[in-house]
N, C-alpha and C positions, 0 to 999 in steps of 0.2 A: 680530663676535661675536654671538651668537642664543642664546638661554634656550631655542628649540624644535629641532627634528627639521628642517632643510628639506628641501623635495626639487628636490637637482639638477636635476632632469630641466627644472624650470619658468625653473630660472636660468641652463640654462649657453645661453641665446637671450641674455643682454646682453652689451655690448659688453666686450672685455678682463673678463671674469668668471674667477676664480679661489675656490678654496674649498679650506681646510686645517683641519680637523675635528680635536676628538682622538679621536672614535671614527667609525666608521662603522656602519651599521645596514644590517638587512637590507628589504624594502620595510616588513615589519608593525609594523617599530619595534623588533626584537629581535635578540639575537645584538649587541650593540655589539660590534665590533673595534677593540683603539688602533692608531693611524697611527703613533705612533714606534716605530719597531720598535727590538727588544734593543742588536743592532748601533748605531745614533744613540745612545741612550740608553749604549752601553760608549765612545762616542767623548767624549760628553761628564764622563763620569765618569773618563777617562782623563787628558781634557785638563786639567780641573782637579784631579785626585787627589785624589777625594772618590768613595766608593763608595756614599755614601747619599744622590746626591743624585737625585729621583724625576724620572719622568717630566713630571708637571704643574709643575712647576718649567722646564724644558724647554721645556714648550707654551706655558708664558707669557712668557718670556725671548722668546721668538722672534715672541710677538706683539708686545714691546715694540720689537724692533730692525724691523717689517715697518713700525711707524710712526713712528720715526726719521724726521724731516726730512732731514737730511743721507743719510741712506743711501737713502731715498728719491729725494732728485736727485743723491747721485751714480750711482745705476746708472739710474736711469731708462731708455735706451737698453736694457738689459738686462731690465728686466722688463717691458717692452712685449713681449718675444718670446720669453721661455723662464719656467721656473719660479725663485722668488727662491733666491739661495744664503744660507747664514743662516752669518754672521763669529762667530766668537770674538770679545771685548769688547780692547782696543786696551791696550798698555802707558800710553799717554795721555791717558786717561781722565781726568776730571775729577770725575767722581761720586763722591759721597760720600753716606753713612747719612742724614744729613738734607736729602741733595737727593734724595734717593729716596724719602722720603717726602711731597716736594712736587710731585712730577711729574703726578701728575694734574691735581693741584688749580692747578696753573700753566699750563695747556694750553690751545692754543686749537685754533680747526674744523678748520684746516688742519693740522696739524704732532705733536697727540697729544701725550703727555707728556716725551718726551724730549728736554730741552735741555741738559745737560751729557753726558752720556758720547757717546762718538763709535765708530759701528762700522766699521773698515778690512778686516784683511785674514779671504779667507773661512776656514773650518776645511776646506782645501784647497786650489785654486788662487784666485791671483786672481779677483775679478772686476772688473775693469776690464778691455773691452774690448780694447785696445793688449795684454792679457798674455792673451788669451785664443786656441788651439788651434780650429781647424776642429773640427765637434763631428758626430755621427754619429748614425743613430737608436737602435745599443747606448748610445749617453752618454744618451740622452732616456732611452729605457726604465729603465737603471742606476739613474736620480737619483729621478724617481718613486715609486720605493720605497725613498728614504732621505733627508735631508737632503744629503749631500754625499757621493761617490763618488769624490773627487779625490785622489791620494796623500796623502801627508802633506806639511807643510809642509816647504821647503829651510831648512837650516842658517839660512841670512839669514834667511830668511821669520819663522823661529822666532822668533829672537831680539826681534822684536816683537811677540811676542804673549804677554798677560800671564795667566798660571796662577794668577790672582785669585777665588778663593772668594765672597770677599767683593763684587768687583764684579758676576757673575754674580747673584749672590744679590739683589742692591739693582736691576738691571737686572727681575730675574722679578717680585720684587714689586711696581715700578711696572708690569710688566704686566698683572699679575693683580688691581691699581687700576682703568688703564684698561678692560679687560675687563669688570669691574663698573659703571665709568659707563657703560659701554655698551650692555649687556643692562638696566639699571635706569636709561637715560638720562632717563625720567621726572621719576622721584624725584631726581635732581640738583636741588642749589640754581643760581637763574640766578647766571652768568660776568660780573662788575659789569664795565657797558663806560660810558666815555662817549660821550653821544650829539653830533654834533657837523654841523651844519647846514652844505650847502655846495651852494645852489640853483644848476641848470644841470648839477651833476656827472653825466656820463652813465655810466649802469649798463648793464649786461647786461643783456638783454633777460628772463633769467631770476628776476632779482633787481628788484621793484615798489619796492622802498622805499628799502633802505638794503644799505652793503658794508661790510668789516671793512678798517680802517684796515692798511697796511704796515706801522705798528709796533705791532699786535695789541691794542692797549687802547683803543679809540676807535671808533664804528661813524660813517661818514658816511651822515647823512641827506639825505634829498632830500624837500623838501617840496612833496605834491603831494594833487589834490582827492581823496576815495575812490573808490573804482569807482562806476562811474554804478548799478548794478544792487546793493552791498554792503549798502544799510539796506533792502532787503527793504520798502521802500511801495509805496503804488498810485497815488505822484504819477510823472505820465509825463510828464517835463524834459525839453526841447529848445533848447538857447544858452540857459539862463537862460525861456526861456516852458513854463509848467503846460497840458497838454491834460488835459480831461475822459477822453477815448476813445483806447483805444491801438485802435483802427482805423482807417485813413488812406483814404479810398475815391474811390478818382478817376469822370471824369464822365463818357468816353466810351461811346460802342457801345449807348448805351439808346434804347427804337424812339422817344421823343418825349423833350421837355425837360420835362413834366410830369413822365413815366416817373422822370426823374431824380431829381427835388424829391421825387417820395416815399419811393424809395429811400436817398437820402440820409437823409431824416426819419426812416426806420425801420432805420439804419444805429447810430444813436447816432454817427455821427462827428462832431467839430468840426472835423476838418480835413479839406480836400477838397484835389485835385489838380484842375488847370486845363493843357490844352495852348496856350501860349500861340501854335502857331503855325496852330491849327485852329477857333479860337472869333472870333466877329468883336469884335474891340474897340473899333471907333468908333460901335458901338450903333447906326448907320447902320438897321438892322433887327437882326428879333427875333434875341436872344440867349442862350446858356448863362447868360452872365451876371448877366440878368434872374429867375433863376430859384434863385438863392444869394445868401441873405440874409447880405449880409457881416455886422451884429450877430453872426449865430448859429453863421457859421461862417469859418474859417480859409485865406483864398484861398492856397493853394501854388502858383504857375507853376509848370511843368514847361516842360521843351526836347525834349519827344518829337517825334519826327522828324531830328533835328539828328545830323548825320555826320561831322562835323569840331571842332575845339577853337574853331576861327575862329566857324563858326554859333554853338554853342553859349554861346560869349558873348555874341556879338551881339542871340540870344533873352532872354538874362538882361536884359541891357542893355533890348532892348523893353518886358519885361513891367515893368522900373521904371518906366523914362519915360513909361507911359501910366498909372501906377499901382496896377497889381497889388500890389508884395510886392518888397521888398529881399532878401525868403526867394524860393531858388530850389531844385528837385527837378531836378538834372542828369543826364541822358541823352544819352551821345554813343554812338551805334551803329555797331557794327565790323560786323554782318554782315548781311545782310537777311534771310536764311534765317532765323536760329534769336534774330535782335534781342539776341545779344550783346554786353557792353557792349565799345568802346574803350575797355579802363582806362587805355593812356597817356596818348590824348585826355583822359580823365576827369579824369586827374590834372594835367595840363596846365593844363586850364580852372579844374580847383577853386583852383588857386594866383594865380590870374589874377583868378577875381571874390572871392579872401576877402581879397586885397589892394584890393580897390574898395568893400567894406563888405560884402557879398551873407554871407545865411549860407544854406552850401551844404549840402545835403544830397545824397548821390551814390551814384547806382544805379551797382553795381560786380558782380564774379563774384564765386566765394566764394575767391578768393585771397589768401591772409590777408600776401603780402608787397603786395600794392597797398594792401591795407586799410589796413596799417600805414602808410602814406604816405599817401594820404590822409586820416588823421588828422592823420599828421605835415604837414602842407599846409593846415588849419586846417577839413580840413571837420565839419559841427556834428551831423554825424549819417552812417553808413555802411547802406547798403541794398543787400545783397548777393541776387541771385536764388536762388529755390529751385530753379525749373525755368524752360526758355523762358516770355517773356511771352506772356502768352493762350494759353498748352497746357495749362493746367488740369491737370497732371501729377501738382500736387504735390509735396510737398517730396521731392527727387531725391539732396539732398547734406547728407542729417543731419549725418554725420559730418564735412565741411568744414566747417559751420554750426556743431557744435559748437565747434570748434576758432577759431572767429572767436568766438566767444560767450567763451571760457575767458579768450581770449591781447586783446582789444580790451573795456577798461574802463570806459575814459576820457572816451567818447562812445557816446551810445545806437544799436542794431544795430538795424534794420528790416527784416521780410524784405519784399523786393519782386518780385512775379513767380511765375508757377506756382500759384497758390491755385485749384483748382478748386470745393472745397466745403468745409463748417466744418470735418472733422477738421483737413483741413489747416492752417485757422487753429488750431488748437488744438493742435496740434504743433508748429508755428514758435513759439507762445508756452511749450509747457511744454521747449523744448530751452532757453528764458531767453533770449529775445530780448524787444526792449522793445517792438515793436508790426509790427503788418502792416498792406503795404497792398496793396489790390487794386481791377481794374475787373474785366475777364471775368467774374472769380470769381462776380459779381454778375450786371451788366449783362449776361452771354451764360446764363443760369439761364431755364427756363420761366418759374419766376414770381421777378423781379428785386425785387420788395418785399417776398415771404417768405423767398429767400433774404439779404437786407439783416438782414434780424432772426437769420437762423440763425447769421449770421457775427457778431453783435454780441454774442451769447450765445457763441458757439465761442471769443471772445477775452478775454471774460472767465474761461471755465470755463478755458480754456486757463493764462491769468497766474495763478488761483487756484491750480490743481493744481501750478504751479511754485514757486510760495510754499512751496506746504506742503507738498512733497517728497515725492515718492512712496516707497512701499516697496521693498524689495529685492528683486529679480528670484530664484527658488528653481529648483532642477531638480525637486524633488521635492514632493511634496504636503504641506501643513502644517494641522493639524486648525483650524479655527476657533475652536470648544469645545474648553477644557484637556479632557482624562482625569481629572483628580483629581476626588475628590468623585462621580464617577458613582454611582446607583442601581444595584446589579450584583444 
């Protein structure tokens, strides 16, 4: 039910879409025509031998019986595939004057207000299935323009069907209730449920919190942390650890280890990336190491290079034993060409070291069913690529991105990969992602210390713009300066 005008044309793209209007319009909003034509409107006046009773009585009866529970499953079969037949009200009815005036107010999401009266046979032929006639494109076209096109009922048929004034009448008006909650479902008072806690209870993926109890008066809750991104701060959380800097800037590809230190320095990162399987670690001679003040920054191993689940742990395992980080930045690569990730491997391994204590953080595609597993697999953070690593492309998969930004809460999104220059950081942050990391982006730049500082600003302006929500995209021009008040 809708208080406005829609236009078909935008709704009839969703799935199983139907629409039964009482009037129709012409595109400019004028000309209303009503859809129950004369003929409907003499059937029902016939059937109950009542000549005054209108058409919006009609309109509303029939919305009451399209949200009937029971008529709903029992044809279900049938209205998956043709247009609904709308029953006369049954000899065995149970409704009565004062349950028709509780029908609304008794209704829950699923089922609408009707729980007493029962609707059976249709004002023509059955509809169930089993008594249903091979049907033709004359029966399709015939019904379209009327409610029912089906002879009259047989002698038996008759006899149960009840020429009840009164029932009809207590059927329209909880219609024309529910109709009301629905176009004014605002202004309804909230439906008193109890809340009822039952940790573990697995939900729909569509449903974040809680579901409506199987005996309609009780919602089961599922108690669980808020989305990592819902209180809108600028503290940037990872397992329980606060960074300063949602930049994450790894060390390779820069022409010296000096080169690094100042880029770093003028990164504002506190957290760096480390290859654990490219840097020398027995300090034997000069090192990356040497040159990252663990005080001031945050050693992350990485398993770059690593091809398999088997490496891949084995590196995690290295960079603890010589004492890097029990944090690990996992990278298993499927392809050499284009360094996409193995998300099986990925997923494999991340289950393997979050069961050994490791908090995993996992370079992934933007495939929002791996993501979801490796969440569900304990990793403490997902870092989906925008574009091949080191192609400075850019972000390539907005739209996937978004869609892992929307549907993955629970754990902070990183984007990792493709960052060629600050828009791009400043995009991955205003789509609401919790931070970027990047080397190229930096390290392959003419000057790798001016661009350190561009990217450190482009990630901030980036998270700021996302915060504070940008405006609404227009097709057409909108004055800056009201009109009112002009000097004319």
């Amino acid at each position: 039910m809708s208080s406005v005008i829609p236009d078909l044309h935008l709704c009839a793209g969703v799935d199983a879409f139907q629409c039964f209007p009482f009037y129709t319009y012409a595109e400019d909003g004028t000309h209303g025509r009503e859809n129950i034509s004369a003929w409907a409107l003499e059937q029902f006046r016939s059937h109950y031998h009542d000549p005054s009773i209108p058409k919006w009585d009609i309109f509303h009866y029939i919305y009451a019986v399209l949200h009937h529970p029971e008529y709903r499953e029992r044809y279900a079969a049938n209205l998956r595939r043709e247009l609904p037949r709308i029953p006369f009200a049954s000899a065995t009815t149970n409704c009565h004057p004062e349950e028709a005036e509780s029908f609304a107010e008794r209704r829950t999401p699923d089922e609408g207000p009707m729980h007493s009266a029962r609707a059976t046979k249709a004002a023509g032929e059955s509809i169930d299935p089993s008594a249903r006639k091979e049907r033709g494109p004359q029966d399709d076209k015939a019904e379209n323009s009327s409610l029912s096109s089906e002879p009259a009922l047989s002698e038996a048929e008759g006899t149960s069907v009840v020429k009840d004034l009164e029932v009809f009448r207590e059927l329209a008006k909880a219609g024309q209730r529910l109709a009301e909650i629905h176009v004014h479902y605002e202004q309804q008072p909230e439906y008193p449920l109890t809340k009822r806690e039952k940790a573990g209870e697995k939900l729909d993926y569509r449903v974040t919190k809680m579901r409506l109890s199987k005996d309609k008066i009780s919602l089961i809750y599922k108690p669980a942390s808020p989305p990592y991104n819902s209180l809108m701060t600028d503290a940037f959380l990872i397992a329980g650890k606060q960074f300063r800097s949602r930049l994450i800037v790894g060390t390779g590809k820069y022409k010296s280890f000096q080169e690094t230190a100042r880029a770093l320095e003028a990164s504002g990162a506190d957290m760096v990336t480390v290859a654990v399987r490219r840097v020398n670690l027995d300090r034997s001679k000069e090192s990356l190491l040497d040159y990252i003040d663990p005080n001031k920054y945050f050693l992350l191993p990485n398993t770059a290079g690593c091809c398999t689940a088997d490496d891949t742990i084995r590196t995690a395992r290295l960079a603890r034993e010589v004492g890097l980080s029990d944090w690990i930045k996992l990278e298993v690569i499927g392809d050499q060409a284009t360094l996409f990730p193995d998300v099986q491997a990925t997923l494999e391994a991340t289950r393997v070291l979050v069961k050994e204590g490791f908090t995993v953080l996992a370079y992934t595609s933007d495939d929002i069913v791996f993501a979801k597993r490796l969440v569900e697999a304990g990793a403490a953070a997902v870092m989906p690529l925008g574009a091949p690593i080191g192609s400075g492309l850019g972000i390539q998969n907005a739209a996937n991105l978004r869609i892992l930004r929307e549907m993955i809460t629970g754990v902070p999104l990183i984007v990792d990969a493709g960052v060629g220059t600050a828009s791009d950081a400043t995009l991955a942050m205003e789509l609401g992602y919790d931070g970027v990391l990047m080397n190229t982006g930096i390290a392959g730049a003419q000057e790798p210390v001016l661009m350190a500082e561009a990217m450190k600003h482009a990630v901030i302006a980036g998270r700021q713009a996302y915060l504070a929500g940008r405006m609404p995209k227009k097709l057409y021009a909108t004055a800056s300066s009201p009109l009112e008040g002009v000097v004319r």
